[in-house]
ZAMARGU-4260 file (C-alpha; in steps of 0.2 Angstrom, whole numbers, plus 5000, padded with zeros to 4 digits):
<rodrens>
0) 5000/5000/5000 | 5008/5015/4994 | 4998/5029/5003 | 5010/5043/5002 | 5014/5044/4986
5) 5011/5057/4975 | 4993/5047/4969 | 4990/5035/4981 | 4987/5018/4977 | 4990/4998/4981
10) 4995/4993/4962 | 5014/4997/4966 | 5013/5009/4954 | 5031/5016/4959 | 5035/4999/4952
15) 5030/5005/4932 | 5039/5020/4929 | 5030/5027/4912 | 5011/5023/4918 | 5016/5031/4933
20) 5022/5048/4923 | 5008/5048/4913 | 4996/5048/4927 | 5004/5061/4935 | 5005/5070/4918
25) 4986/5065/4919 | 4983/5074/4937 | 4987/5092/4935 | 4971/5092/4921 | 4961/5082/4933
30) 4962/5097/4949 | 4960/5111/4936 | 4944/5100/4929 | 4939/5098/4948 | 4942/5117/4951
35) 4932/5123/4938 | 4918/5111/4936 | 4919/5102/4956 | 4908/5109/4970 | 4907/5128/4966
40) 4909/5139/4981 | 4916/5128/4994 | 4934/5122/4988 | 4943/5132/5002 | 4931/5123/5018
45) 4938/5110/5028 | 4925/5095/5026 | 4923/5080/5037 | 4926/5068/5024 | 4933/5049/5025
50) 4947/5045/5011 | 4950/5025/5006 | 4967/5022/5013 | 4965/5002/5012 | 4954/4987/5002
55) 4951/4977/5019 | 4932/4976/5025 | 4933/4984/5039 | 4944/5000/5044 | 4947/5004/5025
60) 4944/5022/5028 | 4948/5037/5036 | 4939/5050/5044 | 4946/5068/5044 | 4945/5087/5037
65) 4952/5090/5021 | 4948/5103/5008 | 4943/5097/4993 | 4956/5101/4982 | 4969/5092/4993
70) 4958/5079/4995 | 4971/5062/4990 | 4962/5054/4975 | 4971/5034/4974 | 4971/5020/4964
75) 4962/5004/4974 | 4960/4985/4968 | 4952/4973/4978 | 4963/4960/4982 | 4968/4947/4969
80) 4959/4930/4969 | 4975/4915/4967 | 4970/4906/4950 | 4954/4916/4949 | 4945/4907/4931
85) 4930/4916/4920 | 4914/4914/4928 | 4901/4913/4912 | 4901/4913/4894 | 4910/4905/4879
90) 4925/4908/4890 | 4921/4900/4906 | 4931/4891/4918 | 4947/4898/4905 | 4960/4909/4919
95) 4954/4925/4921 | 4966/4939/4910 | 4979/4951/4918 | 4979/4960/4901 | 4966/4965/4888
100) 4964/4951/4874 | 4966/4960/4857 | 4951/4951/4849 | 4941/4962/4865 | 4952/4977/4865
105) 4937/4988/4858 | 4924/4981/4868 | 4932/4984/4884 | 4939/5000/4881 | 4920/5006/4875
110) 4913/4996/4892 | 4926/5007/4902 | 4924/5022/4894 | 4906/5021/4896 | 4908/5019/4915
115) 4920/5030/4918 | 4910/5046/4909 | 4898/5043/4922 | 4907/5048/4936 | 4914/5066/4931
120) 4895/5070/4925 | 4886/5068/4941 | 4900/5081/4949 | 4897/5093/4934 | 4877/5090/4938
125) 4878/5092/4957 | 4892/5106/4957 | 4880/5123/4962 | 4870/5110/4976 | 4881/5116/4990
130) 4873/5133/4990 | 4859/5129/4994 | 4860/5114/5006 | 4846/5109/5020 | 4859/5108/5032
135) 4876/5104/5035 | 4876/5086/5038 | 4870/5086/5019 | 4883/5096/5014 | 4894/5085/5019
140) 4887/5071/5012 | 4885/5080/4994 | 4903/5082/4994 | 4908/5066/5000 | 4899/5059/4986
145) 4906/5070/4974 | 4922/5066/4980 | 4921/5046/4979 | 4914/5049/4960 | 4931/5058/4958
150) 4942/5042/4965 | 4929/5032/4954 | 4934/5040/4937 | 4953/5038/4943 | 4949/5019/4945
155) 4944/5019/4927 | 4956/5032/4922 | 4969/5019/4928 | 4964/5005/4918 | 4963/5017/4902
160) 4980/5021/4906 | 4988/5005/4911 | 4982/4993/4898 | 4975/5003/4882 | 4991/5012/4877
165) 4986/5029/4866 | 4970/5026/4863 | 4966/5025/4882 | 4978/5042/4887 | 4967/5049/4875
170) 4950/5044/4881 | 4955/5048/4896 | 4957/5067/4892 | 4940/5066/4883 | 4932/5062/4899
175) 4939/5079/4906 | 4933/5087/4889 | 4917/5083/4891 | 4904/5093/4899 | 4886/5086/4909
180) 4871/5095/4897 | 4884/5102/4884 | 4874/5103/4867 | 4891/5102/4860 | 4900/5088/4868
185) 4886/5081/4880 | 4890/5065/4893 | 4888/5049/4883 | 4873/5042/4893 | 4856/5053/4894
190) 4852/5054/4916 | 4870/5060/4915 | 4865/5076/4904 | 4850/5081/4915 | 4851/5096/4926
195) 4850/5091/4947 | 4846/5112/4952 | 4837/5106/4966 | 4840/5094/4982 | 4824/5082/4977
200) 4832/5080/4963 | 4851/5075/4971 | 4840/5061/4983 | 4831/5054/4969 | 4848/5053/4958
205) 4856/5047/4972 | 4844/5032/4974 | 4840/5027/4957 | 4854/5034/4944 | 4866/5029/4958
210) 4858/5012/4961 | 4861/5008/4941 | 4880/5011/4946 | 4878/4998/4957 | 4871/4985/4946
215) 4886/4989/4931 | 4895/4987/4943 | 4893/4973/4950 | 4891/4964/4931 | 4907/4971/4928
220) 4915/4964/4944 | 4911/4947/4935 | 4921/4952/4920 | 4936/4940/4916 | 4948/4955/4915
225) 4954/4954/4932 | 4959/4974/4934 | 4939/4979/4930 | 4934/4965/4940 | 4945/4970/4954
230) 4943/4990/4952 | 4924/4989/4950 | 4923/4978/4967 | 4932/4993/4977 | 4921/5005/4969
235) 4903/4994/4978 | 4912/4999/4997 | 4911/5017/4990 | 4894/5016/4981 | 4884/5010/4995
240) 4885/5026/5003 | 4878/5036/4988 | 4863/5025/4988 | 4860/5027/5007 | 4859/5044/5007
245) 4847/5045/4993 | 4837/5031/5000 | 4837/5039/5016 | 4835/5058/5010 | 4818/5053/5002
250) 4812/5045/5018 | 4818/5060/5027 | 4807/5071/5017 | 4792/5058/5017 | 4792/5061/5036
255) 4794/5078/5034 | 4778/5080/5023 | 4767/5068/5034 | 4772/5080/5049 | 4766/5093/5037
260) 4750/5086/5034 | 4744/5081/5050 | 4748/5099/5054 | 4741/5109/5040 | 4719/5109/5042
265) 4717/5103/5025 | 4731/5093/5021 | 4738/5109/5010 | 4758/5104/5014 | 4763/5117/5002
270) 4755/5130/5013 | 4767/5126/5027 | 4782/5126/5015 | 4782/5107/5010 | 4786/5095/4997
275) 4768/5087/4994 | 4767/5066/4992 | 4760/5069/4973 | 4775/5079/4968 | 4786/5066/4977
280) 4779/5054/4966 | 4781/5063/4947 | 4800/5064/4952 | 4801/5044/4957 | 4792/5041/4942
285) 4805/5053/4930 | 4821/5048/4940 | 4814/5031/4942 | 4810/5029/4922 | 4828/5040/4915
290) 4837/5028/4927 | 4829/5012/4919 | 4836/5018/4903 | 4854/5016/4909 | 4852/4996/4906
295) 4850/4999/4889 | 4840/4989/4877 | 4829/4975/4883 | 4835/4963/4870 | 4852/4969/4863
300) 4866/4961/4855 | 4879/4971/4864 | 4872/4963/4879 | 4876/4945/4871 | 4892/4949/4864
305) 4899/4956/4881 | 4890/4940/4892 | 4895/4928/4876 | 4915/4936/4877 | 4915/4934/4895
310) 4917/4955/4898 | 4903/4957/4907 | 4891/4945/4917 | 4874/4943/4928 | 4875/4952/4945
315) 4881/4938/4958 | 4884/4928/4942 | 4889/4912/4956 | 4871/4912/4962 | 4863/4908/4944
320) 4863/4890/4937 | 4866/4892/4920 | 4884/4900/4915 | 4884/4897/4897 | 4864/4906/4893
325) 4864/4897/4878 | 4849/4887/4878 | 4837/4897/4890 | 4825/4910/4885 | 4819/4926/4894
330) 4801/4930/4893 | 4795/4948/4889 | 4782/4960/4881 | 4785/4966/4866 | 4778/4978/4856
335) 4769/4976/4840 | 4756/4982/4829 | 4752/4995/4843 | 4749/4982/4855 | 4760/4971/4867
340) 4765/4951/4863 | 4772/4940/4873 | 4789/4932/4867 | 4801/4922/4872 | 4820/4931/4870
345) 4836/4922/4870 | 4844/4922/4886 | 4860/4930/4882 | 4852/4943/4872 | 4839/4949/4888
350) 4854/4952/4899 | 4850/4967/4900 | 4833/4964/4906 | 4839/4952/4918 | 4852/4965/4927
355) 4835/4977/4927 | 4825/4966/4935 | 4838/4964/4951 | 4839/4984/4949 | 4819/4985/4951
360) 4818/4974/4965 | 4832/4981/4976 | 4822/4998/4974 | 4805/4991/4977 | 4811/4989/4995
365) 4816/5007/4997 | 4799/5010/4992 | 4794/4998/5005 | 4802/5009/5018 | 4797/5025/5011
370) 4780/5017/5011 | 4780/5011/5030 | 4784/5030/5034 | 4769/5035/5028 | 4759/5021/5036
375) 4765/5026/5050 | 4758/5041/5051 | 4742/5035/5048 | 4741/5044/5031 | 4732/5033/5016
380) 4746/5036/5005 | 4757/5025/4995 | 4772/5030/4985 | 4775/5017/4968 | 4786/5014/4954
385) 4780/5016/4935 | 4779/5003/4926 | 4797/4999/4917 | 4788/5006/4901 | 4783/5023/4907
390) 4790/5038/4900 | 4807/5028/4891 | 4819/5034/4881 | 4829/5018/4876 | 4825/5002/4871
395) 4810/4993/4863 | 4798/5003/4871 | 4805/5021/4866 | 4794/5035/4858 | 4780/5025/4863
400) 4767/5029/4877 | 4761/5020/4892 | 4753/5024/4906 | 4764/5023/4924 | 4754/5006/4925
405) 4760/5000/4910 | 4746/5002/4896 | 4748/5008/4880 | 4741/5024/4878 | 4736/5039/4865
410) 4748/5054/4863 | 4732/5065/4862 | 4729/5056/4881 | 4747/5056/4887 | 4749/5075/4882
415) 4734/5079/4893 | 4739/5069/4907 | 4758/5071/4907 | 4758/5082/4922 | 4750/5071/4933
420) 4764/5059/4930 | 4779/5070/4928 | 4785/5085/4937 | 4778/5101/4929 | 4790/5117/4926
425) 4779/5124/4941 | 4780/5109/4952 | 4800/5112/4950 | 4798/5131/4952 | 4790/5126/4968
430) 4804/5114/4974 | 4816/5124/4968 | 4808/5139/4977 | 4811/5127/4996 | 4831/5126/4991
435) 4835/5140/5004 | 4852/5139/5013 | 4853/5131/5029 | 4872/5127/5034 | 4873/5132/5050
440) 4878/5117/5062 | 4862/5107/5070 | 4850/5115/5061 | 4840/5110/5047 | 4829/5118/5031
445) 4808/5115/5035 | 4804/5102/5021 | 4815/5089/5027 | 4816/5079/5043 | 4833/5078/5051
450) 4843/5062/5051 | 4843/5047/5065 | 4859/5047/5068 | 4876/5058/5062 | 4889/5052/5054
455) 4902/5041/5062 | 4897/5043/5077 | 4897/5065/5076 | 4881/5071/5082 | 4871/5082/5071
460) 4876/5097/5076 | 4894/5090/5073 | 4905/5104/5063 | 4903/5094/5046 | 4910/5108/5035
465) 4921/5122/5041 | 4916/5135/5030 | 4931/5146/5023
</rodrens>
């Protein structure tokens, strides 16, 4: 473990002399792209944050304050596995590769690529959050999240570096180049083009976009080209947190707004300056659906060719039975004629569909929790996500209409119901109109409950960010 180094790592990279030169000739760019894009307004405070300093399980991290800036970005692989083979495909049980094969050279590097964009743009998207934070415990946390997303593209960064010669110095200084909602030169996947000018937003990308990170991830912790496989299962122990405070942000305002509502004589929780369960709803169903379209198509040849090539797998590809996919099916509506048909597609070319579904579940039961909130309050509400149809962008069900249920629909009848679905500009007007500063130690904005518990064991009214 090299943690003092100039780019801190556990690859020995004092050990490989050029890739060490060109990532330091890489990380002058980096800061000035961090400076100018990063978290706007906060670069000289002292954040609580916690910086990977080891792989183990347990005590892989440390807590202190760091500005930004200074903040030591490193290079992290999971621990090898002795005699590690390919888990699935037409490469199974073969040892798994230490370098890129050629025949896969351009799959890998677009697999990569693809990742890696992903984690500058939701920097650029969040950077003008910290301004108007609902307390300081969430500051913290918006910039401990943006922080890991920057060790994150330095995990890919490294692999571009270190086994794809040119080529991947030079996608690597694209990724910087790049900008999130750029008409120009937009980020390669669509949620990652989408503004977040508002906190409800940040929860709900948190949750679901952050969530789909998760599950490419952890297919691509499968993959038989060990450094992604063991880059990508360092990446999960960061991840969680992202998802935990979206998941938990949204049931923080879900409380807050049953409060409301057994307060307000009518219900009225925008009267008391709350974020009302309908509007809650419209953005699940838009983060929910945007995020859906990350997976890609639902039956893709890509998908086959990277499962078939042994790139990318199932999440938890151990627990399925099947590792070769080549005689099972995957059953699934599709559409035609203007109505849905039920067919049967080959396995390996629903892979998609089959990491979607594990993505759809593991959300159901935040919604669960969300939804026990409510109970509990003794209000007859319940929060729901659309059907994997509504409102898409990608895949076999894009440019048609469906109801959040699922059923085909009219544009005549969409257009006229859209904005009982989907957040209208005024409903994001309104939200927007709640993002009012609140930094100052313990306390916390009106349409948000406060936290159960601080962070590492700090109360809430714990100094999270020392503001220069």
């Amino acid at each position: 473990m090299q943690l003092h180094e100039k780019i801190p790592n556990n690859v020995d990279l004092a050990g490989d002399r050029k890739l060490q030169r060109a990532l330091e000739h890489w990380q002058p760019s980096f800061l000035e792209w961090w400076k100018q894009i990063g978290p706007e307004g906060f670069q000289a405070s002292g954040v609580y944050l916690r910086t990977a300093i080891s792989v183990d399980t347990t005590g892989w991290a440390h807590f202190d304050y760091v500005k930004m800036p200074e903040y030591r970005w490193g290079i992290f692989l999971a621990p090898a596995e002795p005699g590690r083979s390919i888990g699935f495909g037409d490469n199974a049980s073969q040892t798994a590769w230490a370098e890129v094969p050629g025949e896969y050279r351009n799959l890998l590097r677009r697999l990569i690529v693809t990742q890696a964009d992903t984690e500058p743009a939701s920097v650029e998207q969040q950077r003008r959050l910290g301004r108007t934070a609902p307390s300081m415990y969430d500051l913290r946390n918006l910039f401990q999240v943006n922080v890991e997303e920057g060790r994150h593209l330095w995990a890919m960064v490294y692999l571009l570096h270190g086994h794809f010669g040119r080529d991947g110095r030079e996608e690597a200084e694209a990724l910087l180049a790049r900008r999130s909602g750029d008409p120009d030169r937009p980020r390669i996947l669509g949620a990652f083009n989408a503004p977040i000018d508002d906190w409800l937003s940040f929860y709900m990308f948190t949750m679901f976009t952050d969530r789909d990170g998760k599950y490419q991830l952890l297919a691509l912790a499968e993959s038989g080209f060990d450094p992604l496989a063991r880059t990508t299962r360092f990446m999960l122990t960061e991840e969680a947190h992202h998802m935990f405070v979206g998941e938990t942000g949204i049931r923080r305002v879900v409380k807050r707004t049953c409060e409301l509502m057994r307060q307000a004589p009518d219900g009225d929780v925008r009267s008391l300056g709350g974020i009302d369960l309908a509007s809650l709803q419209k953005y699940v169903n838009f983060w929910y659906s945007v995020s859906l379209d990350l997976f890609g198509g639902e039956i893709s040849s890509n998908a086959a060719e990277y499962f078939a090539c042994g790139l990318k797998g199932r999440a938890n590809e151990k627990a399925c039975e099947d590792h070769l996919a080549l005689s099972g099916s995957y059953r699934m509506p599709v559409p035609e004629g203007g109505r849905l048909v039920e067919k049967d597609v080959p396995l390996r070319n629903a892979m998609n569909e089959v990491l979607r579904d594990a993505y759809i579940d593991d959300n159901q039961r935040g919604v669960e929790m969300w939804n026990k909130t409510i109970a509990e309050h003794g209000i007859d509400f319940r929060l729901k996500l659309p059907s994997r149809r509504f409102n898409r962008r990608i895949g076999i069900y894009a440019g048609l209409l469906f109801t959040p249920e699922g059923e085909p629909m009219a544009r005549e009848e969409f257009d006229r119901r859209r904005d009982e679905w989907l957040p209208s500009e005024p409903d994001r007007d309104y939200v927007r109109s709640l993002m009012q500063p609140v930094i100052e130690p313990g306390r916390i904005a009106g349409w948000i409950a406060p936290p159960t518990k601080g962070i590492n064991g700090k109360p809430l009214e714990f100094e999270y960010v020392r503001l220069a």
